[in-house]
C-alpha positions as CSV (number, residue, x, y, z in Angstrom):
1,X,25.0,-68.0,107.5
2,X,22.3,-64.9,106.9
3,X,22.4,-65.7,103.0
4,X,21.9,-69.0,104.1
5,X,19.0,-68.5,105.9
6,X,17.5,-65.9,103.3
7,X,17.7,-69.1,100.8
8,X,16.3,-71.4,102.7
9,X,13.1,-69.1,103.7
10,X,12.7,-67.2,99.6
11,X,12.6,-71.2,98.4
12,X,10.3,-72.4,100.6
13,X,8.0,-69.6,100.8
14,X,7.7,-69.8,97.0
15,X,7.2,-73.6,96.9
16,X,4.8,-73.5,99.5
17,X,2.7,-71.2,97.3
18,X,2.9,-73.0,94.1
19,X,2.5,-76.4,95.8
20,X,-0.7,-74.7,97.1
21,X,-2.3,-74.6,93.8
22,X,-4.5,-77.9,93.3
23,X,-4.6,-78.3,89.7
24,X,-7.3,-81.1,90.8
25,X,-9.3,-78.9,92.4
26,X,-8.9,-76.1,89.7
27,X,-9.9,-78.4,86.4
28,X,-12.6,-79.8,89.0
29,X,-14.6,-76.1,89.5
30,X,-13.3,-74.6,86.1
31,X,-14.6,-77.2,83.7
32,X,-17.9,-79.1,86.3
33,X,-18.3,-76.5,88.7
34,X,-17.8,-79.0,91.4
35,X,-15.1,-79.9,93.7
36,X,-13.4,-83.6,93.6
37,X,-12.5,-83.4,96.8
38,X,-16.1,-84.3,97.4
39,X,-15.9,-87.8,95.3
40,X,-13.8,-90.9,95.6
41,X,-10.9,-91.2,98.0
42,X,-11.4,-87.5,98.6
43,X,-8.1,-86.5,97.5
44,X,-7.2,-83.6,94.7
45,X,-4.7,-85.7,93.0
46,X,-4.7,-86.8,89.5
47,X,-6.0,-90.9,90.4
48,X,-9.3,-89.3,91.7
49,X,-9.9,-86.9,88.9
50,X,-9.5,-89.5,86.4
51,X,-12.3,-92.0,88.6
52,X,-14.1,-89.0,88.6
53,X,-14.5,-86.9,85.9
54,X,-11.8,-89.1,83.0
55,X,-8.7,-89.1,81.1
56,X,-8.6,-85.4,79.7
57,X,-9.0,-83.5,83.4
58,X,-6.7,-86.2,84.3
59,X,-4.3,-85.2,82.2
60,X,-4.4,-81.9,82.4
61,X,-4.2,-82.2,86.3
62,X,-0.9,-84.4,85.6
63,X,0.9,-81.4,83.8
64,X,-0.4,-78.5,86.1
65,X,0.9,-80.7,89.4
66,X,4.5,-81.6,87.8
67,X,4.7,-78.5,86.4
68,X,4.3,-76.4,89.5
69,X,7.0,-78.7,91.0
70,X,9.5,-78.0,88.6
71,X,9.0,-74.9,88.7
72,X,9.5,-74.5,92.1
73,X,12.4,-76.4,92.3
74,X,14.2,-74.5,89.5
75,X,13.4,-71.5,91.5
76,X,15.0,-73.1,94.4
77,X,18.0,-74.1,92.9
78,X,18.5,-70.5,91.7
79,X,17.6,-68.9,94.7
80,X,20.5,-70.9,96.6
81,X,23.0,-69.9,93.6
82,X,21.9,-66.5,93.6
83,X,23.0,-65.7,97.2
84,X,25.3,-68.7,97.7
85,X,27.6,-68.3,95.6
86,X,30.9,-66.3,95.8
87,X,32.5,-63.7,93.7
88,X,35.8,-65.8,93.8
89,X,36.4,-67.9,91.1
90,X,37.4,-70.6,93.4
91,X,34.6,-70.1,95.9
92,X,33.2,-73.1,96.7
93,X,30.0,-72.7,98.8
94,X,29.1,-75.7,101.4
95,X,25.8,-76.6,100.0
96,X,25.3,-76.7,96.3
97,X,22.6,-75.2,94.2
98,X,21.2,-78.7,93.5
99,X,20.3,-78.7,97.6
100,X,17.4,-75.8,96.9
101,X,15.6,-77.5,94.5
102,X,15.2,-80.6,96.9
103,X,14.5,-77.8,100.1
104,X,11.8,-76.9,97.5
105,X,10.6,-80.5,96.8
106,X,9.5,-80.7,100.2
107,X,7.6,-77.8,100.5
108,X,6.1,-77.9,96.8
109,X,5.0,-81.3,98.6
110,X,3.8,-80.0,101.8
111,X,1.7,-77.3,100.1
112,X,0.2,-79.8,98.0
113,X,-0.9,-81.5,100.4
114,X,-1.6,-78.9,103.0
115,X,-2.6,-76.2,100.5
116,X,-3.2,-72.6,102.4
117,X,-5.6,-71.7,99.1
118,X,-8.0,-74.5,99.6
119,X,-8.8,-75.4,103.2
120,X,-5.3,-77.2,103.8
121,X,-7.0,-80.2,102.1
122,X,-4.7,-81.6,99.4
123,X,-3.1,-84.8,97.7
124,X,-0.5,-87.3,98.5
125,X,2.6,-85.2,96.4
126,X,3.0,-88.2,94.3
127,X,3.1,-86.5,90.6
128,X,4.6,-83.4,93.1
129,X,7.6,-85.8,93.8
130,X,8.0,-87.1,90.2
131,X,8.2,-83.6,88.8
132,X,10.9,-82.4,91.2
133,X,13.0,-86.0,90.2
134,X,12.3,-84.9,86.6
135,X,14.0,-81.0,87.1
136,X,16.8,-82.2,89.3
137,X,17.4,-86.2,88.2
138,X,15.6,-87.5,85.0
139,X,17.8,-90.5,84.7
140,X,16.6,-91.6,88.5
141,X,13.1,-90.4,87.5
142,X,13.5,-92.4,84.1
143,X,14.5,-95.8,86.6
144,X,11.5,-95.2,89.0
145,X,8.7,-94.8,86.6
146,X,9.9,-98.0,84.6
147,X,9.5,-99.3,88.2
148,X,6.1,-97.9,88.8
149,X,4.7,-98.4,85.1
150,X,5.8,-102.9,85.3
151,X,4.6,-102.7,89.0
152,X,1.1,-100.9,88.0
153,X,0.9,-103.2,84.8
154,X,1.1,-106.4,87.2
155,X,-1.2,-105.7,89.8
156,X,-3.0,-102.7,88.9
157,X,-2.9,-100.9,92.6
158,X,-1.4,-97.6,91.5
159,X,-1.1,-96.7,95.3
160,X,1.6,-99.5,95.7
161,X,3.3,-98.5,93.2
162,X,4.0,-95.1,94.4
163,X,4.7,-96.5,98.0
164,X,7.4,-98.5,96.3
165,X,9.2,-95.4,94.2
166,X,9.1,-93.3,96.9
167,X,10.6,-95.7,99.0
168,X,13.1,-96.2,96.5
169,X,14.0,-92.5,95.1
170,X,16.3,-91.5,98.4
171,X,18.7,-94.7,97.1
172,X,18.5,-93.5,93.6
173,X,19.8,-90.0,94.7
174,X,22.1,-91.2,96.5
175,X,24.1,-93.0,94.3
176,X,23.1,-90.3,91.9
177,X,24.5,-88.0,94.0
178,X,28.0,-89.8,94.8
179,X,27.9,-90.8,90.5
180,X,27.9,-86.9,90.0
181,X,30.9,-86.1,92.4
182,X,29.2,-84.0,94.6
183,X,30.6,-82.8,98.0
184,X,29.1,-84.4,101.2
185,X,27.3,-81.6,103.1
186,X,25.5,-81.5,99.6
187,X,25.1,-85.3,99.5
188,X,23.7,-85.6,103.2
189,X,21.7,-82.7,102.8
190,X,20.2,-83.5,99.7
191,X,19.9,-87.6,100.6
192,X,17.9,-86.2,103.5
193,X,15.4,-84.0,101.5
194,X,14.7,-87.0,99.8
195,X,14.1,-89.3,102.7
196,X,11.7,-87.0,104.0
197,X,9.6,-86.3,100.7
198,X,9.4,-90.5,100.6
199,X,8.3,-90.4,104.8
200,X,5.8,-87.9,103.7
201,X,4.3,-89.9,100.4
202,X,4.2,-93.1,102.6
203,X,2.3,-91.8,105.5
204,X,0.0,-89.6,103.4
205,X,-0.8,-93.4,102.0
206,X,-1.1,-94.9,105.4
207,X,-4.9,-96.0,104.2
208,X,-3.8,-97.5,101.4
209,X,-1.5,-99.6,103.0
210,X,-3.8,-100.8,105.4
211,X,-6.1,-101.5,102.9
212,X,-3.3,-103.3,101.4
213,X,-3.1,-105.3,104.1
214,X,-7.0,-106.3,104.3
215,X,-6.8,-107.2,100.0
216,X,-9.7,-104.2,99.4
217,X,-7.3,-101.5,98.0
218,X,-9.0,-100.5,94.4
219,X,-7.4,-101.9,91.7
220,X,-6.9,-99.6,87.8
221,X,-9.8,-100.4,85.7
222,X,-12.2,-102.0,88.5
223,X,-15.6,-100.8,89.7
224,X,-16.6,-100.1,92.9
């Protein structure tokens, strides 16, 4: 139970941290001395950097934010083996590895959007969320960006489309999960982590889906 504990507080001190860098907010003061936080919806995230400031900060902001989440969930999943696992071969510890990297999801997400380096103003943890599906599932990530990419290309409100994948992506680990033979502390556990990274999206978006609901959410490619 104490090595437990020590994995559960190493992996989400250390995805705290690295969800606390704002790759937004860092392209936004390193290349225009300015903060985007100050433009647009207000967020850090990589939609208001490309409104903002185009496709090349954009981008750049897209690999900084999934990267730090797979890093941090790599870290997490070998912080739980690291002090988890047995020295008997036939040791079978009750959570699996795989359940650090989704402990760290949540936190990478939380310190994205409640980062402790700038002011506890962040994003909404969508492109944090897609990175950790990448490190720990890319077949389910594979499934929910073909989702996200038809649903974009149809109606061109890139806030829906997140709403709907992270909506979806506790199903997809689940039967993910149960495909991979995993035991069911590790499968409720990990299902779990997942429902809360999707609660957390969704209600970061609250004001996107009630401007949803009015017909004035921003549509790719318009102008305001």
């Amino acid at each position: 139970m104490v090595h437990l504990m020590e994995a559960c507080l190493l992996t989400a001190l250390q995805a705290y941290l690295l969800g606390s860098l704002l790759f937004g907010v860092l392209v936004s003061k390193l290349f225009y001395h300015d903060d985007v936080r100050l433009h647009g919806s207000g967020n850090a995230g990589m939609t208001n950097v490309l409104r903002t400031y185009g496709k090349l900060p954009a981008v750049i902001t897209t690999i900084g934010d999934v990267g730090k989440s797979v890093v941090a969930v790599k870290l997490g999943q070998f912080i739980f083996d690291s002090l988890l696992s047995g020295t008997g071969a036939d040791f079978q510890p009750l959570l699996q590895p795989i359940c650090g990297a989704y402990l760290a999801a949540i936190f990478c997400m939380l310190g994205h959007s409640k980062p402790v380096f700038f002011g506890l103003r962040g994003g909404k943890g969508v492109l944090v969320g897609a990175g950790a599906a990448l490190a720990t599932e890319p077949l389910v990530c594979a499934a929910l960006l073909v989702i996200f990419l038809i649903e974009v290309a149809i109606t061109r409100i890139v806030s829906l489309g997140s709403i709907i994948i992270a909506a979806l992506y506790p199903v997809g680990t689940l039967i993910n999960l149960i495909a991979c033979g995993a035991n069911l502390p590790t499968i409720v556990f990990s299902t779990v982590c997942c429902a809360i990274m999707a609660a957390m999206v969704i209600w970061l978006h609250r004001s996107n889906i009630e401007r949803l609901k009015n017909g004035t959410e921003y549509r790719f490619g318009e102008k305001k």
